[in-house]
Each structure stands twice: as C-alpha cells, then as structure tokens.
C-alpha positions, 0 to 999 in steps of 0.5 A: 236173789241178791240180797242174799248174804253169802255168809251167816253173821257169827253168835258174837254179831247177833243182838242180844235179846234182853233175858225176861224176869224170871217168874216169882211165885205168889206168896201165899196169903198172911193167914187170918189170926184164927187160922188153924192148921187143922182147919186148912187141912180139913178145907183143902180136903174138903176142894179135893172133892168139890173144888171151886166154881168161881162165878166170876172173873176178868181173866180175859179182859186182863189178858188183852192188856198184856203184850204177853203171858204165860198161864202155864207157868205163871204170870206176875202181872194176874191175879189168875194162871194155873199155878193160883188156880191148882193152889186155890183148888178151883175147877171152873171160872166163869168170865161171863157171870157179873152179878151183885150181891149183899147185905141190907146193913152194907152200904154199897149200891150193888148189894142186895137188901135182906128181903131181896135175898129172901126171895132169891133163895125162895125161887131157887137162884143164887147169889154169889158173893164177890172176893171184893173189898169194897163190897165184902170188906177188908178181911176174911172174917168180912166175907165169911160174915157175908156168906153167914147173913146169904146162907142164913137169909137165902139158904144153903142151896142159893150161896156161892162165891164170885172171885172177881179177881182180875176185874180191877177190884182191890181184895181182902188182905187174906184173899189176894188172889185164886191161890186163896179160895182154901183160907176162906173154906178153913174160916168157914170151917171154923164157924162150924159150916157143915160139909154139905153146905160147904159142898154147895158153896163151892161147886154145887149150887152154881152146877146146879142153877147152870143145869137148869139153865141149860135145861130151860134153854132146850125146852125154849128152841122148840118153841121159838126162834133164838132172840136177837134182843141186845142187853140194852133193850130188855134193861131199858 
C-alpha cells in the first residue's frame, strides 16, 4: 500500500481534458425547385402513419470506424442517429438487405433491365431503390423517375426504398442523409402518387415480403435441418 498517496492533487493540478465539439444539427436538405409547403405537410402526415423501412444501411460497419459516437444526440461524422432518423420519420433500418435495383435505360452494372423488374413484381418480390447518386442519379427528381419506371413495370406492390446511407456512397443533393426520407414522399406526392401506393412504399411492402420470409423460414425447419452453406457456395 505504499504507493498510496497521502494527499489527493488539487483541481488546479489535474490535466485538462480537451472539451469535444459541440454537436451541430444537420441542416435540413436544399428543397427541390417544385417543393411545396403543402405537399411536405401532406408527406410528413402521410410517415406519421406508415413511417419508413429503409431496406438498407451501413450504420454498423460506419459505427466501427469511429473512436466514439453518440446516436442519441447526434453524431456529425453519419449519416444516420436518432435525430436524422426521428426527422426523416423512419422506423425500421435493415443492415443486412443489400440488393440492386434499376432501369433498362440506366447504365450502372447493378441495375436491373425492365424485363427483370417485370417478372420481380409478377412473382411477388420486391425492389428496393438506393438513395445513391451514382445509381438513382444526382436530384430528387432522379429517384422519383426511378420509383416511377419500378412502380410503373413491377407494381406498386414490389417498390421500396433502400437508404444506403452511410455505406460509402455519395446521395442526391436533396437527399443527404435519413433526415430527408419527407422531401421524397412530397415530390412523389407531387406526381399524384396515390396514398395506398405511397403507404407500400414506405412500410408495407418490405413488411410484407419480411412476413413471408418468416413464414417460409418455419415451414422450412419441419422438414430439414438449418443449412450450413456459406454465401459463396450457393453463388458459385
């Protein structure tokens, strides 16, 4: 017990901690030139009620890079935490769902020909369409074409979205972060989407595909084992 110290340095000997930046608010996203008051009303109104499953995000392979994070109050260095996520009205994120989606007059090798996301929509899955820049394009307007051409070739019943936000990937200019999931419904709101659809969209068809899943996934364990196949093998 030597090394004990009699007495306790005082405040004035202590080193100073260097105080953290405080946090800043995102700012919210540069409204698109046809945004309109009524119709981000009308889409906040709208998430109230079917809030938004994002079918994809990398929330957790973002979070391993950081030395610390608050999700709670807000974190500068995502693109995801509470705040963006109360703010963009979304109530479920999945980290697992990565899958490609598109148009046959869009370039990018990850996007899927028209014929394809005809027969998606006719054997009742889904597409969800990335908040990406590189694949959806540079505006708003872009994704909302995109979730035009799906609904229009797939159905209503086979449209969702796909965040992908922090995963690495640059968004459109109105769409920067999870804050923004309102500005999207109000331009599709603007294109006369009808509610149901826009009730699909945002929540039930990916609740939807997930209860099948589950459903096919208990039938399956009565009649054999779990596989213990890795992902490599079944793609070749």
């Amino acid at each position: 017990m030597a090394d004990l110290q009699d007495e306790l340095p005082t405040t004035a000997d202590m080193p100073r901690l260097t105080p953290l930046p405080p946090y800043e608010a995102p700012s919210p996203p540069p409204p698109s030139p046809d945004s309109d008051p009524d119709h981000l009303f009308l889409a906040r109104a709208l998430l109230t009620a079917h809030p938004v499953a994002d079918g994809y995000s990398g929330l957790p392979w973002a979070l391993r890079h950081l030395p610390w994070y608050d999700l709670e109050l807000g974190e500068n260095a995502l693109d995801t935490d509470i705040p963006r996520l109360r703010a963009g009205q979304a109530g479920a994120l999945s980290c697992a769902l990565h899958l490609p989606e598109g148009l046959a007059a869009d370039p990018h090798p990850a996007n899927l020909p028209d014929d394809l996301l005809a027969e998606i929509g006719a054997a009742q899955g889904l597409v969800m369409v990335p908040l990406t820049a590189e694949q959806t394009g540079p505006t708003v307007r872009d994704v909302a074409d995109h979730l035009d051409q799906v609904r229009r070739v797939a159905g209503p019943h086979a449209v969702a979205l796909s965040g992908t936000y922090d995963a690495g990937t640059a968004h459109p200019r109105e769409l920067p972060d999870a804050a923004s999931y309102p500005y999207l419904i109000a331009e599709l709101l603007r294109r006369d989407w009808p509610h149901p659809d826009l009730a699909l969209l945002t929540w039930g068809n990916i609740q939807r595909v997930l209860r099948a899943t589950a459903t096919t996934a208990r039938a399956a364990q009565t009649r054999r084992a779990p596989s213990t196949a890795s992902i490599a093998e079944p793609d070749g």
